[in-house]
CHARMM internal coordinates of N, CA and C (Angstrom, degrees):
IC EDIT
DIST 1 N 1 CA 1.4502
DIST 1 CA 1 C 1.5222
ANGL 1 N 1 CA 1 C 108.61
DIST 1 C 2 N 1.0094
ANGL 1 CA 1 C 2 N 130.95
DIHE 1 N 1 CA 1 C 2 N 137.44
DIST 2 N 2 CA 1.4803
ANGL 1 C 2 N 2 CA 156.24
DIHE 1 CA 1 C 2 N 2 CA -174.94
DIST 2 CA 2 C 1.7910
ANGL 2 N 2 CA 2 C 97.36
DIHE 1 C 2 N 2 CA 2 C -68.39
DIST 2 C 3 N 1.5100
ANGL 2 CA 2 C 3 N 134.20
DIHE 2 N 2 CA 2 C 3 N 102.95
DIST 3 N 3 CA 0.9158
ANGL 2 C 3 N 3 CA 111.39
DIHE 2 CA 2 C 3 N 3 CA -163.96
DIST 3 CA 3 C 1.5913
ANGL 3 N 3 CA 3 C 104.28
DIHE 2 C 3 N 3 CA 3 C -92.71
DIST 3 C 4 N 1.3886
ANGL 3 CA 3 C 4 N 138.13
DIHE 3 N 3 CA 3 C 4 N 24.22
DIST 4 N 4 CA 1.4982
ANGL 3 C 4 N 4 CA 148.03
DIHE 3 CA 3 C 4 N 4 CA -176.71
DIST 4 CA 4 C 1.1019
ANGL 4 N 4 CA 4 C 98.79
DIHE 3 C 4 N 4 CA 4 C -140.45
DIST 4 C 5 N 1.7926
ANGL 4 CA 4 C 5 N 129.66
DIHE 4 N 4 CA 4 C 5 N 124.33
DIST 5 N 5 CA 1.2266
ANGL 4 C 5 N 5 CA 130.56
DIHE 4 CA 4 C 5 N 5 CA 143.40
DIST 5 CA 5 C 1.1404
ANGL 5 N 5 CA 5 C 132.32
DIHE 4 C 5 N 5 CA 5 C -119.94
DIST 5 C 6 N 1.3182
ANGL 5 CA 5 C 6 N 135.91
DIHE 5 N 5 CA 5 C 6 N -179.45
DIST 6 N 6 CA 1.5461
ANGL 5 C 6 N 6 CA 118.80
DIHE 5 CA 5 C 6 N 6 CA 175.86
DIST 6 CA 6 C 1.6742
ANGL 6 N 6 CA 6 C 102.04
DIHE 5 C 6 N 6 CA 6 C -127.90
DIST 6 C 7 N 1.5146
ANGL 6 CA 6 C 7 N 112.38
DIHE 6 N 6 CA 6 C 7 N 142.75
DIST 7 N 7 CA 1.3118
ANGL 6 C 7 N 7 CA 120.66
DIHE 6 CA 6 C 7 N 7 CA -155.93
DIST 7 CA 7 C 1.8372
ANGL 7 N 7 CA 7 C 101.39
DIHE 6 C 7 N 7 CA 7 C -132.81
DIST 7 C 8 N 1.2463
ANGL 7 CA 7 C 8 N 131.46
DIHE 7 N 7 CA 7 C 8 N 130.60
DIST 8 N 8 CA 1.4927
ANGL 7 C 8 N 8 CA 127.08
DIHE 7 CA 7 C 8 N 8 CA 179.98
DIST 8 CA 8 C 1.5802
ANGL 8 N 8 CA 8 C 96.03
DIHE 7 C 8 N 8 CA 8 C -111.05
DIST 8 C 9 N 1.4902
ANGL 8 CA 8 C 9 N 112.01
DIHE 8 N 8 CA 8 C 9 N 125.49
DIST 9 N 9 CA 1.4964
ANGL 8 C 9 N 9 CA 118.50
DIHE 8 CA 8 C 9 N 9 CA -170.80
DIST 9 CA 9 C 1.4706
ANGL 9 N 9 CA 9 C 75.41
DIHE 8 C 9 N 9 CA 9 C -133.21
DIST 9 C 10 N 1.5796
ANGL 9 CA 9 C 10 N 102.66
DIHE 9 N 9 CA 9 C 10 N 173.51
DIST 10 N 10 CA 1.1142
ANGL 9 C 10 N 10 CA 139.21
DIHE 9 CA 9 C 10 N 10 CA -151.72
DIST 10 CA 10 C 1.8422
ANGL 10 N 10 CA 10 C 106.99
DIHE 9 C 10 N 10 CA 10 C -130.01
DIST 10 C 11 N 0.9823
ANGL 10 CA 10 C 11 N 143.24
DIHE 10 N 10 CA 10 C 11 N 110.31
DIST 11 N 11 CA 1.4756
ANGL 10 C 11 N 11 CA 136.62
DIHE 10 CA 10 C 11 N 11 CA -178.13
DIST 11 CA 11 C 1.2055
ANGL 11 N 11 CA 11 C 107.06
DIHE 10 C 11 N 11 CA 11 C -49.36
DIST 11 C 12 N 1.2130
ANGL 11 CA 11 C 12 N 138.76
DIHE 11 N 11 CA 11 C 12 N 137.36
DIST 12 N 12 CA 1.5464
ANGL 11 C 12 N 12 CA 140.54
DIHE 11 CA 11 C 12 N 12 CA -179.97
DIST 12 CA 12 C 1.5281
ANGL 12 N 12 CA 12 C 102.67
DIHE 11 C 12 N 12 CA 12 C -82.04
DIST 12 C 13 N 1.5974
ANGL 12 CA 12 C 13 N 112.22
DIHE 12 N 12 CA 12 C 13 N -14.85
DIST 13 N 13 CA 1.5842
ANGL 12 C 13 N 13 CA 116.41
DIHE 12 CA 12 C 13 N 13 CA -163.37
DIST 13 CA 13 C 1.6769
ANGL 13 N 13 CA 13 C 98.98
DIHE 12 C 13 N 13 CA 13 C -95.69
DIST 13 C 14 N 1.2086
ANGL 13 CA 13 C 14 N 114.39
DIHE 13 N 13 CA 13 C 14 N -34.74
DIST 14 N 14 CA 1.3207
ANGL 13 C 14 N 14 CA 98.94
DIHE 13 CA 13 C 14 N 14 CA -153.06
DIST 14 CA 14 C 1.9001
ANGL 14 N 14 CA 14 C 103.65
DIHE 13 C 14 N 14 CA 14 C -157.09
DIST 14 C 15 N 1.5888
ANGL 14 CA 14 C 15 N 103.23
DIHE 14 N 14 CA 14 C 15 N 19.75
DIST 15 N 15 CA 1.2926
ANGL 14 C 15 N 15 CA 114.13
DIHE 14 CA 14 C 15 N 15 CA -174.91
DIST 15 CA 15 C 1.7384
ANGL 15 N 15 CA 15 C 124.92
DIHE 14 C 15 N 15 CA 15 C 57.35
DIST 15 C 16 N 0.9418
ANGL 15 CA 15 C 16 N 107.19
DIHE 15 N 15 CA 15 C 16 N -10.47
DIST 16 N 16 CA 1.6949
ANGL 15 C 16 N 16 CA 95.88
DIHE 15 CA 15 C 16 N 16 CA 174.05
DIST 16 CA 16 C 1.6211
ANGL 16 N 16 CA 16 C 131.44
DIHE 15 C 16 N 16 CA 16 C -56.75
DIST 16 C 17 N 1.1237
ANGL 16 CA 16 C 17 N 108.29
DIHE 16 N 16 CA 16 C 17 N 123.69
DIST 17 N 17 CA 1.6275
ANGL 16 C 17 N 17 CA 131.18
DIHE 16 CA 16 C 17 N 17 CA 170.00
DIST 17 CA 17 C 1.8362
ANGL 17 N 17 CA 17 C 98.05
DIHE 16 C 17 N 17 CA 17 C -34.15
DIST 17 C 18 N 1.1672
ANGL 17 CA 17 C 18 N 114.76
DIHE 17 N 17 CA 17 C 18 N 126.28
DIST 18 N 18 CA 1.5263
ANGL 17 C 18 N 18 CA 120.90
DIHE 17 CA 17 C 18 N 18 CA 175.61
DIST 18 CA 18 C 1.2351
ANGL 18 N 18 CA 18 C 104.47
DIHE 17 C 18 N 18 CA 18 C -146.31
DIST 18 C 19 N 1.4357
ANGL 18 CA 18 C 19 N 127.04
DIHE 18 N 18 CA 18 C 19 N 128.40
DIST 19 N 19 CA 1.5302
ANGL 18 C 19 N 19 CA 136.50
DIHE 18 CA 18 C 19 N 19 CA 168.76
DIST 19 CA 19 C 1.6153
ANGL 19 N 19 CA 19 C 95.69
DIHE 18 C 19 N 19 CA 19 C -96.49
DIST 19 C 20 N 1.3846
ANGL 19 CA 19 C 20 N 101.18
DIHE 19 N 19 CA 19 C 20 N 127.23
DIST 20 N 20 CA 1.4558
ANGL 19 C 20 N 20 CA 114.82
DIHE 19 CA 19 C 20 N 20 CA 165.08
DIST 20 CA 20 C 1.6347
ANGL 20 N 20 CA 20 C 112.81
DIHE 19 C 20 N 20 CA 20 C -129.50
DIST 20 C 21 N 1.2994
ANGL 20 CA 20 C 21 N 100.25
DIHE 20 N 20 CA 20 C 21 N 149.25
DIST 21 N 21 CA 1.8271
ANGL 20 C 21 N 21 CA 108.23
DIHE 20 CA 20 C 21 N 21 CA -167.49
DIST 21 CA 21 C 1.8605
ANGL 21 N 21 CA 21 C 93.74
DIHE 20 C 21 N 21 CA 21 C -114.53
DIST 21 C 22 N 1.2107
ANGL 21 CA 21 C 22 N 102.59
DIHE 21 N 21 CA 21 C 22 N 106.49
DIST 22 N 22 CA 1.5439
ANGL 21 C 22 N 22 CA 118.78
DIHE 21 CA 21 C 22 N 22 CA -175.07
DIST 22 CA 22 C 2.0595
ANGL 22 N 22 CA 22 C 99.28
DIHE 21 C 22 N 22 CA 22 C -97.94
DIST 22 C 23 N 1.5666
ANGL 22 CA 22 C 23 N 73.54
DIHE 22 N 22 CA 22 C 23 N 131.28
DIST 23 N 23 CA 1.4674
ANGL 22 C 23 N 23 CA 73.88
DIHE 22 CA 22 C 23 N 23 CA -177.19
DIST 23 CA 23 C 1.8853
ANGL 23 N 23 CA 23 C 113.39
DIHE 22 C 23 N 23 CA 23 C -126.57
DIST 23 C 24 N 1.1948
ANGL 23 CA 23 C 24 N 105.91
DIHE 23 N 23 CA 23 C 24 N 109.71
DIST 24 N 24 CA 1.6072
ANGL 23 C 24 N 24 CA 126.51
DIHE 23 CA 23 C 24 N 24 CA -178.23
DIST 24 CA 24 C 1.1737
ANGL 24 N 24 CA 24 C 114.44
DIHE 23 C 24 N 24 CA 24 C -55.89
DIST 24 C 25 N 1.3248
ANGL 24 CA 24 C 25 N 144.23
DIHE 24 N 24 CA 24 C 25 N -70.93
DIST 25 N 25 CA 1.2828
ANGL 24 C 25 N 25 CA 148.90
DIHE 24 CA 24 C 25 N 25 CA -175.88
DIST 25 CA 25 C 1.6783
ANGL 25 N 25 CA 25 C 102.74
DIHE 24 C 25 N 25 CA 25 C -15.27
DIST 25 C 26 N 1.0770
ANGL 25 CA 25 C 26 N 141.93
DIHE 25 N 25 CA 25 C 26 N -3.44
DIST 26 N 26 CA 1.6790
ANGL 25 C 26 N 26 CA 149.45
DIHE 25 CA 25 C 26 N 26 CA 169.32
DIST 26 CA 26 C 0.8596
ANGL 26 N 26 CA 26 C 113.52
DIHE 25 C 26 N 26 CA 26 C -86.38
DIST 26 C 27 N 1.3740
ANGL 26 CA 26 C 27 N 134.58
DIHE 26 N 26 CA 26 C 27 N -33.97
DIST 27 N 27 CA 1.8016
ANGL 26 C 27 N 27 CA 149.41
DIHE 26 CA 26 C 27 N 27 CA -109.30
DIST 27 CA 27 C 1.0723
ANGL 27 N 27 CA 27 C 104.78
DIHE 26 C 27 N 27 CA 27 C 20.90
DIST 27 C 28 N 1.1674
ANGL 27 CA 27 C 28 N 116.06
DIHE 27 N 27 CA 27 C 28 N -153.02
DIST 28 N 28 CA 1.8019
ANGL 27 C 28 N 28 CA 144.07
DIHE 27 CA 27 C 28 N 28 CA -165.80
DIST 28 CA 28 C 1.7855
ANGL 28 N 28 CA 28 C 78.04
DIHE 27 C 28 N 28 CA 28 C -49.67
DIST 28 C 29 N 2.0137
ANGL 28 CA 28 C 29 N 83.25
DIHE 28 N 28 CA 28 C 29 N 134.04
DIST 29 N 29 CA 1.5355
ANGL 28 C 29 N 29 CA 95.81
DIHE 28 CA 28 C 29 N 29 CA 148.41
DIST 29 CA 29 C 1.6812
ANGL 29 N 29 CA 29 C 104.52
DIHE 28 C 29 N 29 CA 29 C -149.57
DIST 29 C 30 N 1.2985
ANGL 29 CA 29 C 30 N 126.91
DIHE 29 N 29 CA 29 C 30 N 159.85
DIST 30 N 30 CA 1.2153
ANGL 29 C 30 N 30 CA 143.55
DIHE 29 CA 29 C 30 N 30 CA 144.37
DIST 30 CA 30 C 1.4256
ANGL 30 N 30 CA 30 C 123.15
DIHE 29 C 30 N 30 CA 30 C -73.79
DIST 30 C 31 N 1.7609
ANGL 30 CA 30 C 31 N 120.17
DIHE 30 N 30 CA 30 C 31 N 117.90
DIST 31 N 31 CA 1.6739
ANGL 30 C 31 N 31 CA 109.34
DIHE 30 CA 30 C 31 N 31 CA -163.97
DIST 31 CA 31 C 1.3693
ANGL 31 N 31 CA 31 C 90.75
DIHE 30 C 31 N 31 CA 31 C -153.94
DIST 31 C 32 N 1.8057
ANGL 31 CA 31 C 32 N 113.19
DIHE 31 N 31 CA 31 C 32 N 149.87
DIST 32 N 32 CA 1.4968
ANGL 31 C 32 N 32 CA 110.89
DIHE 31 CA 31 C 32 N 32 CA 156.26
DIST 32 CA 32 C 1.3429
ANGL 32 N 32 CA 32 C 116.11
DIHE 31 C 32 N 32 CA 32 C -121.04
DIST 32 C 33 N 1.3463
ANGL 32 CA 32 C 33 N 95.60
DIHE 32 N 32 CA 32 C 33 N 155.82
DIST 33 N 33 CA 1.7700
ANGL 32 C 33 N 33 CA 105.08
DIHE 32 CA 32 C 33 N 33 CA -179.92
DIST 33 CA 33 C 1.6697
ANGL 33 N 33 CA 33 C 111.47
DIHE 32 C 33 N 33 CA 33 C -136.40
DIST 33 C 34 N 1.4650
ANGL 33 CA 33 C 34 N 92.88
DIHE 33 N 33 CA 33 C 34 N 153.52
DIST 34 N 34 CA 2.1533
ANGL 33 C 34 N 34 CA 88.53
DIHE 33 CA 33 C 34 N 34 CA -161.87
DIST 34 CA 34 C 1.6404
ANGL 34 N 34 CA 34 C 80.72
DIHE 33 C 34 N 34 CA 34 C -98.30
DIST 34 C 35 N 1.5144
ANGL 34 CA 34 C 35 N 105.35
DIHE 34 N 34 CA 34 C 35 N 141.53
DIST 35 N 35 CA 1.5172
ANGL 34 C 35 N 35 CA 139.77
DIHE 34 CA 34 C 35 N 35 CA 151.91
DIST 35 CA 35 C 1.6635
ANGL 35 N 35 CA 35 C 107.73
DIHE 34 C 35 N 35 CA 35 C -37.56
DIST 35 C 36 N 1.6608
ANGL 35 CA 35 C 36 N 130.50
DIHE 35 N 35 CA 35 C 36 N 82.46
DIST 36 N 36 CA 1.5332
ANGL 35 C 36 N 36 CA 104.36
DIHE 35 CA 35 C 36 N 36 CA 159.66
DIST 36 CA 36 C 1.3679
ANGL 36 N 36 CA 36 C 150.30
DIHE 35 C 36 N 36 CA 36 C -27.22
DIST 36 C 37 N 1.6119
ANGL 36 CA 36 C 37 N 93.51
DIHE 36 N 36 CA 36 C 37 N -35.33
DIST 37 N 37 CA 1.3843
ANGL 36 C 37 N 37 CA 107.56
DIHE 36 CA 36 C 37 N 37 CA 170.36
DIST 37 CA 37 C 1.8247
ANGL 37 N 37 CA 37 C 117.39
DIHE 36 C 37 N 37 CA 37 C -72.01
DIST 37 C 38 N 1.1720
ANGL 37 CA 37 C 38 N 118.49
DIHE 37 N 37 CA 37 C 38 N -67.72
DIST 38 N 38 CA 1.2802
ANGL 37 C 38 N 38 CA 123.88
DIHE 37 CA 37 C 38 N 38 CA 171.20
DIST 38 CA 38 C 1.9047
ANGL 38 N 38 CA 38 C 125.98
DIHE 37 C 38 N 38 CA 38 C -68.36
DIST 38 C 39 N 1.2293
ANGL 38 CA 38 C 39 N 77.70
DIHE 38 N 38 CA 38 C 39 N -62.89
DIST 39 N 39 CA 1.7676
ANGL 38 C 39 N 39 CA 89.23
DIHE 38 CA 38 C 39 N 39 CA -179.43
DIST 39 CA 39 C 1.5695
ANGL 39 N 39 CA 39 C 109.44
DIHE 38 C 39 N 39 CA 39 C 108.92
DIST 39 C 40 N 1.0516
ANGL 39 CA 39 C 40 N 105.98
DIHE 39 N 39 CA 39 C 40 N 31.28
DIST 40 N 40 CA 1.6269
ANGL 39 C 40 N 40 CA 107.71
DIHE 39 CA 39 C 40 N 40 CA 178.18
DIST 40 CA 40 C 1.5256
ANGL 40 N 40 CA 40 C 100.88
DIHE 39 C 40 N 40 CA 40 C -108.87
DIST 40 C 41 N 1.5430
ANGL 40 CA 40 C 41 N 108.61
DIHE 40 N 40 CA 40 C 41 N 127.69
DIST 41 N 41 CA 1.4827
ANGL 40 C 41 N 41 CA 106.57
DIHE 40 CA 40 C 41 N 41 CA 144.77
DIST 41 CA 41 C 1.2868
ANGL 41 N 41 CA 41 C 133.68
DIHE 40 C 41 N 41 CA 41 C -7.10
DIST 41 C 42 N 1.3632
ANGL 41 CA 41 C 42 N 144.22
DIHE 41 N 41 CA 41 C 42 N 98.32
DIST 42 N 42 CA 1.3764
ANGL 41 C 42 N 42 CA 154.47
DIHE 41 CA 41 C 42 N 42 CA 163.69
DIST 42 CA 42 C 1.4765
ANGL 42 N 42 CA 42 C 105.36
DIHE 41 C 42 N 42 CA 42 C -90.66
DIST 42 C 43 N 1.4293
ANGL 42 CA 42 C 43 N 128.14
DIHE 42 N 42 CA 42 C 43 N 123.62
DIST 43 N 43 CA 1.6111
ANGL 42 C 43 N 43 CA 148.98
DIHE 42 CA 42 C 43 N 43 CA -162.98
DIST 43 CA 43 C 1.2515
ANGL 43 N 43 CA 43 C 95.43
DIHE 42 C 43 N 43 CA 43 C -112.24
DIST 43 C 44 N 1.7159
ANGL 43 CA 43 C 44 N 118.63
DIHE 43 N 43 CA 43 C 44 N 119.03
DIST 44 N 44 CA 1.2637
ANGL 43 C 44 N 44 CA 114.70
DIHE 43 CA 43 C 44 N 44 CA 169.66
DIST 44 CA 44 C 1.6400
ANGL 44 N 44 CA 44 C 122.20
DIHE 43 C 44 N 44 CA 44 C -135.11
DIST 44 C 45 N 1.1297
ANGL 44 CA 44 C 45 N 107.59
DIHE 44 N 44 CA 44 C 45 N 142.44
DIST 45 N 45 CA 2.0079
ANGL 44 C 45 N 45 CA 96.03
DIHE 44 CA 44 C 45 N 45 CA -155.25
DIST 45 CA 45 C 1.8528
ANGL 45 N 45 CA 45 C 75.36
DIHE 44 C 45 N 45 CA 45 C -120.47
DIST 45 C 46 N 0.9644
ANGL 45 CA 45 C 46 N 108.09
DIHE 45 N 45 CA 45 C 46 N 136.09
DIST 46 N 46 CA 1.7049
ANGL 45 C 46 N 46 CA 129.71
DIHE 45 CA 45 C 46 N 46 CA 179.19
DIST 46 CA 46 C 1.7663
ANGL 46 N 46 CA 46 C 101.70
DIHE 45 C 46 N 46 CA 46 C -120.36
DIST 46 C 47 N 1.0075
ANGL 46 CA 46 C 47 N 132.08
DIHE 46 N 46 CA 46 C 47 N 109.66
DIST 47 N 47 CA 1.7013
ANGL 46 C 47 N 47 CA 139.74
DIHE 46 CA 46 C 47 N 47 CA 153.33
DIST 47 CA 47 C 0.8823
ANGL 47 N 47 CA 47 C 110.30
DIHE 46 C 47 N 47 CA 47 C -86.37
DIST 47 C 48 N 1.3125
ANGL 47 CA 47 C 48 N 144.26
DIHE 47 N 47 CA 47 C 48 N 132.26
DIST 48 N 48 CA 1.5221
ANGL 47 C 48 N 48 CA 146.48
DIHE 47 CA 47 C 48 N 48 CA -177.41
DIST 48 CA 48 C 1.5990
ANGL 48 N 48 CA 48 C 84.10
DIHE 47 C 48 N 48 CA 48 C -118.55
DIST 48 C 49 N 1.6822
ANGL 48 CA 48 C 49 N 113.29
DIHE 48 N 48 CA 48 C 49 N 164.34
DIST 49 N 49 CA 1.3886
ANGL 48 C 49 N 49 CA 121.49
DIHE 48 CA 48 C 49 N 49 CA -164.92
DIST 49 CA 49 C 1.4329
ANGL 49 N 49 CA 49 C 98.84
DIHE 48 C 49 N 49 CA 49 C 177.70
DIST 49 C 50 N 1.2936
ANGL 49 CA 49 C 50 N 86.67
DIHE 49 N 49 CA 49 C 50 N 65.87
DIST 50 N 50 CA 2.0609
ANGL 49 C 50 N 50 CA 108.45
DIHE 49 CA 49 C 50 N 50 CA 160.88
DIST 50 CA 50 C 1.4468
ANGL 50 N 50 CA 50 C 118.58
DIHE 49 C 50 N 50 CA 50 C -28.82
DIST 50 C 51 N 1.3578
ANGL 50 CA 50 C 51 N 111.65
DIHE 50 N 50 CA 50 C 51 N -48.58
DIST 51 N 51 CA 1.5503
ANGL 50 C 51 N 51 CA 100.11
DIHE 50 CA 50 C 51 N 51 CA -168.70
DIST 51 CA 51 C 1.2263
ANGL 51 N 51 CA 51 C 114.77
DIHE 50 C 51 N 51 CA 51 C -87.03
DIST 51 C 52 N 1.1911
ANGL 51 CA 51 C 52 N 106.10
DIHE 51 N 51 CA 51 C 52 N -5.48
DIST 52 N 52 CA 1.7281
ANGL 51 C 52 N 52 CA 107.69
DIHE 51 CA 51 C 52 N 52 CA -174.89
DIST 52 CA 52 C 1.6442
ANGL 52 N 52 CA 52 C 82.38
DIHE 51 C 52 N 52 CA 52 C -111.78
DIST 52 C 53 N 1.1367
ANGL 52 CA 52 C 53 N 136.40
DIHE 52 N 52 CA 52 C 53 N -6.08
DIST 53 N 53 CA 1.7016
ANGL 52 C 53 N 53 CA 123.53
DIHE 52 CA 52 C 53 N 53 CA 167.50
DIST 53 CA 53 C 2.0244
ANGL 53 N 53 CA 53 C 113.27
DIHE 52 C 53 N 53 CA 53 C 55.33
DIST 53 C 54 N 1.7631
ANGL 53 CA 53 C 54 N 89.60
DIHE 53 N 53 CA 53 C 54 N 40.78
DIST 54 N 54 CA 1.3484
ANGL 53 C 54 N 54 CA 109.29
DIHE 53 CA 53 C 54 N 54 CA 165.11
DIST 54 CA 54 C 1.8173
ANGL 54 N 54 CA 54 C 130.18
DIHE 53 C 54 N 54 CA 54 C -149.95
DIST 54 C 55 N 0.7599
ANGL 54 CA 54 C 55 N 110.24
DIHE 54 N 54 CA 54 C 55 N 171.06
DIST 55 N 55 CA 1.9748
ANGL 54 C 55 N 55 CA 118.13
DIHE 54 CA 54 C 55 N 55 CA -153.73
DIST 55 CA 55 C 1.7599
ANGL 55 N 55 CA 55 C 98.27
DIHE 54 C 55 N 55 CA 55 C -132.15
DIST 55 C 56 N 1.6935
ANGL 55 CA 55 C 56 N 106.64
DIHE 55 N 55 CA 55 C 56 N 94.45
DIST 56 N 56 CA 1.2945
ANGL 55 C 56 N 56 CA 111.86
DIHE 55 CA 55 C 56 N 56 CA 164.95
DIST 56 CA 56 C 1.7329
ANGL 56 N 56 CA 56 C 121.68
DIHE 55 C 56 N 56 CA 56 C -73.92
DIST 56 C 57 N 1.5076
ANGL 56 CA 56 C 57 N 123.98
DIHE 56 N 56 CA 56 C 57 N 132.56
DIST 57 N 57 CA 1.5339
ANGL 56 C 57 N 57 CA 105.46
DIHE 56 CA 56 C 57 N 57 CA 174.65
DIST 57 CA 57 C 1.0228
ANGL 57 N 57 CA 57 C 100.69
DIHE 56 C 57 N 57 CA 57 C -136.81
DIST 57 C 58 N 1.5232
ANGL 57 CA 57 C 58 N 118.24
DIHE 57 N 57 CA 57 C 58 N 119.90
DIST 58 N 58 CA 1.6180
ANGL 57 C 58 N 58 CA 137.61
DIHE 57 CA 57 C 58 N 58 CA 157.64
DIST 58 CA 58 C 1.4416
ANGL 58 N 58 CA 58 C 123.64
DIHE 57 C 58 N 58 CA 58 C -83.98
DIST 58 C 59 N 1.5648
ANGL 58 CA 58 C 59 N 121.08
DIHE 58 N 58 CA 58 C 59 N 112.85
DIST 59 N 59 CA 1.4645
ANGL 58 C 59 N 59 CA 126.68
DIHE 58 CA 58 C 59 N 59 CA -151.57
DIST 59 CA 59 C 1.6914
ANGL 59 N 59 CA 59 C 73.25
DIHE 58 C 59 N 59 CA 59 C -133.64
DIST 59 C 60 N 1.9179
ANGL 59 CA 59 C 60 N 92.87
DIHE 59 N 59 CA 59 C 60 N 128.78
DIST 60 N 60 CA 1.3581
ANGL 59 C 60 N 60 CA 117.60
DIHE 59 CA 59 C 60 N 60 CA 149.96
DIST 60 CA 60 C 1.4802
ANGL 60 N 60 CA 60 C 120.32
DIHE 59 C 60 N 60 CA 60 C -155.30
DIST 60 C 61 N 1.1427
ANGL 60 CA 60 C 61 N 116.74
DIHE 60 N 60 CA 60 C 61 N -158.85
DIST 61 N 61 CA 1.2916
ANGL 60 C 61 N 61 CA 121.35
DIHE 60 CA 60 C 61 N 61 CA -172.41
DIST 61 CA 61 C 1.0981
ANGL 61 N 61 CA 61 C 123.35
DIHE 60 C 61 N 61 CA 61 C -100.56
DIST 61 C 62 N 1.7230
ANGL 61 CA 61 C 62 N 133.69
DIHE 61 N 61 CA 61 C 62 N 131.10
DIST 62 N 62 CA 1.9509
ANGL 61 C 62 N 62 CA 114.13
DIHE 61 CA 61 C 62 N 62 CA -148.63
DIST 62 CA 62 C 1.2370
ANGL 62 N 62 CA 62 C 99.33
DIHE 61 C 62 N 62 CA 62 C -63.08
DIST 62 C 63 N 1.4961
ANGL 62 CA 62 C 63 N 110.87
DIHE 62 N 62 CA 62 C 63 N -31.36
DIST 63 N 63 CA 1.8465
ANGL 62 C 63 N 63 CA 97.35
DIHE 62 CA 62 C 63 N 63 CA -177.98
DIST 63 CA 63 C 1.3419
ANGL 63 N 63 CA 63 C 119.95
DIHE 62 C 63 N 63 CA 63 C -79.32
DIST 63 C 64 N 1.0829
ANGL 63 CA 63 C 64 N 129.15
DIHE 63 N 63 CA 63 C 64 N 42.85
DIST 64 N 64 CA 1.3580
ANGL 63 C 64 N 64 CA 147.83
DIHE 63 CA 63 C 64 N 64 CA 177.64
DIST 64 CA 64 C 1.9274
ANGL 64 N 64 CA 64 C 112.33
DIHE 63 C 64 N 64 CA 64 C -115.01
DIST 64 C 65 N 1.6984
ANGL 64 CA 64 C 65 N 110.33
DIHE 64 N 64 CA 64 C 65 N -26.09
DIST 65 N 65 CA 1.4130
ANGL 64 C 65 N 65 CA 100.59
DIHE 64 CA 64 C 65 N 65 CA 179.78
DIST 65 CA 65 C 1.4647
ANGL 65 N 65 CA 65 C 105.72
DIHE 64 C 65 N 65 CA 65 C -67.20
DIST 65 C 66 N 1.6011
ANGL 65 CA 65 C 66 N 99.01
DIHE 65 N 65 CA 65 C 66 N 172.52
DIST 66 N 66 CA 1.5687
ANGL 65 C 66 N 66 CA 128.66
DIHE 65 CA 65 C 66 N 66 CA 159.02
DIST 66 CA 66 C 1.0063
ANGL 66 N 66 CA 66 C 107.41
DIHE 65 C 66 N 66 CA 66 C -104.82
DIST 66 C 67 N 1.3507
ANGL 66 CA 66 C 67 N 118.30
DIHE 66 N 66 CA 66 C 67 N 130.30
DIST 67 N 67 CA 1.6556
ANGL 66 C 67 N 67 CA 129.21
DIHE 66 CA 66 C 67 N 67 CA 154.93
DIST 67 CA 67 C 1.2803
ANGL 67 N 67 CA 67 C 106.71
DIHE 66 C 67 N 67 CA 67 C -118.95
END
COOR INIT
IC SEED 1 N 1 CA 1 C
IC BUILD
């Protein structure tokens, strides 16, 4: 598995195009990153999944979790 990839998400806040470079060698992480365009918090849950030799990413908005 390629442990660096690059991923184009979308701001959940305000739609902007964002290239992000996700990096596996951790496995699965939970991370946030602010929107250039807006400046809002972007929530990103990364699953890494070795045996299937692929990298799920769920991008939303922090006010979108459950606690």
């Amino acid at each position: 598995m390629r442990e660096y990839t690059e991923k184009t998400v979308g701001c959940p806040h305000c739609g902007h195009s964002i290239r992000i470079t996700l990096d596996a060698s951790n496995g699965s992480q939970e991370f946030y990153d602010d929107c250039p365009a807006c400046c809002h918090a972007i929530h990103l849950n990364m699953m890494v999944d070795e045996q299937a030799d692929k990298i799920e990413l769920v991008v939303d908005a922090d006010d979108e979790q459950i606690f």
